[in-house]
C-alpha positions as CSV (number, residue, x, y, z in Angstrom):
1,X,111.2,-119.1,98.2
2,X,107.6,-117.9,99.4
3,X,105.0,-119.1,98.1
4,X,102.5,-116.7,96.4
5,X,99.8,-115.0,97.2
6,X,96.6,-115.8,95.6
7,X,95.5,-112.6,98.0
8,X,94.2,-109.4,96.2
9,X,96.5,-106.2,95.6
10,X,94.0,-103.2,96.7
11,X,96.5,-100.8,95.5
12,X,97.0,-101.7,92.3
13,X,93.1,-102.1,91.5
14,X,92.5,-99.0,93.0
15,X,95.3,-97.4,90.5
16,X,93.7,-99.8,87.5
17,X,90.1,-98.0,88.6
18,X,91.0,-94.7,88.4
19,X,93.6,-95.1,84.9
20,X,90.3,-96.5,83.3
21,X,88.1,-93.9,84.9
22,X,90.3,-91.3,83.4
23,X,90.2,-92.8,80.2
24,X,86.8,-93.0,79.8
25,X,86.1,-89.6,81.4
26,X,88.6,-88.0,78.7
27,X,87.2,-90.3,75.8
28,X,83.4,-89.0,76.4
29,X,84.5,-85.0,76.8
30,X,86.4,-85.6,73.5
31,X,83.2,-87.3,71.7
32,X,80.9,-84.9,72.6
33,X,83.4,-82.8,71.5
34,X,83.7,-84.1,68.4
35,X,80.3,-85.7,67.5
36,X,78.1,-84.0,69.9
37,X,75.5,-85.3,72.7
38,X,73.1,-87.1,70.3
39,X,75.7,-89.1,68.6
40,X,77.3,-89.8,72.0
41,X,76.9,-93.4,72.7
42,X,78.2,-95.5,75.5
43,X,79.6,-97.8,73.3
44,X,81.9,-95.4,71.7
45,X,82.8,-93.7,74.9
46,X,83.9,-97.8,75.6
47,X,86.0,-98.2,72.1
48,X,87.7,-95.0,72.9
49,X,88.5,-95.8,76.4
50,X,89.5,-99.1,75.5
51,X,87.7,-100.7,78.3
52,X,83.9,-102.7,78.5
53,X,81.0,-101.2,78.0
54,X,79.7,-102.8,81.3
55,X,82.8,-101.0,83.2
56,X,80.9,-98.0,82.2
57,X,77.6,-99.2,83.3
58,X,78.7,-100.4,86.5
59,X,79.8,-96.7,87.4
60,X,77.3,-94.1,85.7
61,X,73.6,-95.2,84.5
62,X,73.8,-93.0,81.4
63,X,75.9,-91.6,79.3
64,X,74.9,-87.9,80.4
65,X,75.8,-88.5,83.8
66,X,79.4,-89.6,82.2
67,X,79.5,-86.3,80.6
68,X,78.9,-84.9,83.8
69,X,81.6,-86.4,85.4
70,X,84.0,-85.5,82.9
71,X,83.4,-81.8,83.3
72,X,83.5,-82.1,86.9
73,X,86.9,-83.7,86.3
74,X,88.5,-81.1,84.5
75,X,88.5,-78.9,87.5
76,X,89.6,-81.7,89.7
77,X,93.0,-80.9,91.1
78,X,96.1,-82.9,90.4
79,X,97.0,-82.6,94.5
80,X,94.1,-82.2,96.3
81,X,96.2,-80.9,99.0
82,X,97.8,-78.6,97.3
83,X,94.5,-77.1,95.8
84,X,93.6,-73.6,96.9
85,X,90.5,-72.9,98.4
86,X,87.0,-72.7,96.6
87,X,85.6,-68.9,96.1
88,X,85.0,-66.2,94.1
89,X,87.6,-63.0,94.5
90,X,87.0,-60.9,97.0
91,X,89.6,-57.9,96.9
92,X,86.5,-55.3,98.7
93,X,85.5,-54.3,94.8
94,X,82.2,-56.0,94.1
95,X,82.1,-54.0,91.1
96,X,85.5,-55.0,89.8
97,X,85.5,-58.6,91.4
98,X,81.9,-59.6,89.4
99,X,83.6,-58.5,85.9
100,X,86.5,-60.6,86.4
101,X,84.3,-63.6,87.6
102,X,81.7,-62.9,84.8
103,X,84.6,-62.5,82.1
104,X,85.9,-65.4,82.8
105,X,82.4,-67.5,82.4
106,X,82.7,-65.5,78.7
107,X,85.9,-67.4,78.2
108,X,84.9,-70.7,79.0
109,X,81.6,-70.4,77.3
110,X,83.1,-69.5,73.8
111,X,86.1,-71.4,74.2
112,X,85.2,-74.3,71.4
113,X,86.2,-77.8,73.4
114,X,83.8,-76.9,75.5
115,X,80.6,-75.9,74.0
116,X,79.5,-78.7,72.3
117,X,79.8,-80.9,75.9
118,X,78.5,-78.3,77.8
119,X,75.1,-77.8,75.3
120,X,75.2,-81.6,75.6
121,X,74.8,-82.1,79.0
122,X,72.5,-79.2,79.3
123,X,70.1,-81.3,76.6
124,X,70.5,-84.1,78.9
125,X,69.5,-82.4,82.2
126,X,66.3,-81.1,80.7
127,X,65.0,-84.5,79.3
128,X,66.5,-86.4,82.8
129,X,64.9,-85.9,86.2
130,X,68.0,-88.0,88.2
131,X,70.8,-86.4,86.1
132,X,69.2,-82.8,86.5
133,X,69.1,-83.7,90.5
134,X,72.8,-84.8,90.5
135,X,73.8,-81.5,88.7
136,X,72.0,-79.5,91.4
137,X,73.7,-81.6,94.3
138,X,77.3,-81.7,92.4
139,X,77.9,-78.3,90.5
140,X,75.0,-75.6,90.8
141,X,74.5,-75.9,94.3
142,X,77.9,-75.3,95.6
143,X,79.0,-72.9,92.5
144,X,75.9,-71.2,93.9
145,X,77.5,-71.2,97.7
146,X,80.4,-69.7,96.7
147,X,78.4,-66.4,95.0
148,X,76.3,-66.4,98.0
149,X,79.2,-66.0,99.9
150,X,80.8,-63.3,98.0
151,X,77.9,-61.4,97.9
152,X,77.1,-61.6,101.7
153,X,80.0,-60.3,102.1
154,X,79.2,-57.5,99.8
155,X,76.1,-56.7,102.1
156,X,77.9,-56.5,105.2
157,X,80.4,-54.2,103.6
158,X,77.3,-52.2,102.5
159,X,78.2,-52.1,99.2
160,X,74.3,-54.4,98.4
161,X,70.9,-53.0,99.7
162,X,70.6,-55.0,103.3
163,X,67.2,-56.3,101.5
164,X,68.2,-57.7,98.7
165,X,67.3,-61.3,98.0
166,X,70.8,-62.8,97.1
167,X,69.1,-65.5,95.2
168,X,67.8,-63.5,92.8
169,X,71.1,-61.1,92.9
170,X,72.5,-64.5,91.6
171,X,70.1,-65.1,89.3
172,X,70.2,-61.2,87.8
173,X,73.5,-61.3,87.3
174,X,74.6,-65.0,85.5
175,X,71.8,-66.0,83.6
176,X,71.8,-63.4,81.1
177,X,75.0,-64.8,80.4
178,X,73.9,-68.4,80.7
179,X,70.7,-67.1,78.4
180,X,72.7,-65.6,75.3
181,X,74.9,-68.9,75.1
182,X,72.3,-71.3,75.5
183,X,69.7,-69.3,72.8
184,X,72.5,-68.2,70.8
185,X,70.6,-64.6,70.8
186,X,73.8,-62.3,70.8
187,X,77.8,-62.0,70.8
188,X,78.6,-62.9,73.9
189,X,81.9,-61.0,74.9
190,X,83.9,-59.1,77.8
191,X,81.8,-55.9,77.2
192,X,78.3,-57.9,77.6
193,X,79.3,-59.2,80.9
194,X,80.5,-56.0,81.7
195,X,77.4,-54.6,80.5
196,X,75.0,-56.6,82.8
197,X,77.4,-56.6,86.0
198,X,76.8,-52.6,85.9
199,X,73.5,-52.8,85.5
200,X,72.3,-55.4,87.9
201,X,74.7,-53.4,90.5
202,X,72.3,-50.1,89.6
203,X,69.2,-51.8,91.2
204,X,71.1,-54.0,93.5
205,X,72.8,-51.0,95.7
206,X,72.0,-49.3,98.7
């Protein structure tokens, strides 16, 4: 008989890793679901998770960048390889195409499980510098890329004015969304994003 190896077994830390970074990731969207950002501690992200606080500390400096990571993972893929590719539709309606998109934004926003997190981690990024960078670099920035594209692709179809600044297209036509959520300053429904899709398309067009 062999003797044993007192050798490490990559593969099965590397599946240990990613169980407990699972767990912790699900325990802190369900918190802030629960309790909300303020009541959010690392130590009951820990408890819940059933792992060390340090484990958590060794992989995220704060508990806002967990709840970061935890929304980032719920669009992660089950097979990246199997995962279709990143962008907005594009069926040659701009018009049509935008209301879909901007629907769809409505949904999430006033689905409940995800409010609470998301009003969390938007507290978060205003009061932290490093976190607020690490959203930029991680979600805005390429959620941004992909409504570039699609609205480049608008302008060369000539269905945008061939001067129009797309960052501020961008900006015209998600933040009022964005704005009504976060300050709670109106129903926010499918005829309200249909609303400002129509009219940011009125000064946007040739």
């Amino acid at each position: 008989m062999p003797p044993k190896s007192s050798s490490p077994r990559p593969a099965d830390v590397t599946r240990r890793n990613e169980a407990s970074r699972r767990a912790i990731l699900t325990a802190a969207f369900d918190l802030a679901g629960e309790i909300g950002f303020d009541k959010l501690t690392i130590e009951a992200i820990a408890a819940r998770a059933g792992v060390g606080k340090q484990t958590i500390y060794r992989w995220w400096p704060s508990k806002g960048a967990v709840l970061l990571d935890a929304l980032l993972a719920l669009s992660e893929p089950d097979n990246a390889a199997e995962a279709p590719e990143a962008g907005l539709p594009d069926t040659g309606d701009l018009e049509a195409d935008l209301k879909l998109v901007l629907r769809a934004t409505v949904a999430e926003l006033a689905d409940p499980r995800f409010d609470r997190p998301l009003r969390g981690l938007t507290s978060a990024i205003m009061h932290d510098t490093d976190l607020a960078a690490t959203y930029a670099e991680r979600l805005q920035s390429p959620v941004d890329a992909l409504k570039r594209r699609r609205l480049e692709s608008a302008r060369a179809a000539g269905q945008l004015a061939p001067e129009v600044d797309l960052d501020i297209a961008i900006a015209l036509i998600w933040s009022p969304l964005m704005d009504r959520w976060l300050l709670r300053s109106g129903p926010l429904t499918p005829e309200f994003a249909d609303r400002v899709v129509e009219t940011a398309l009125r000064g946007l067009r040739p």
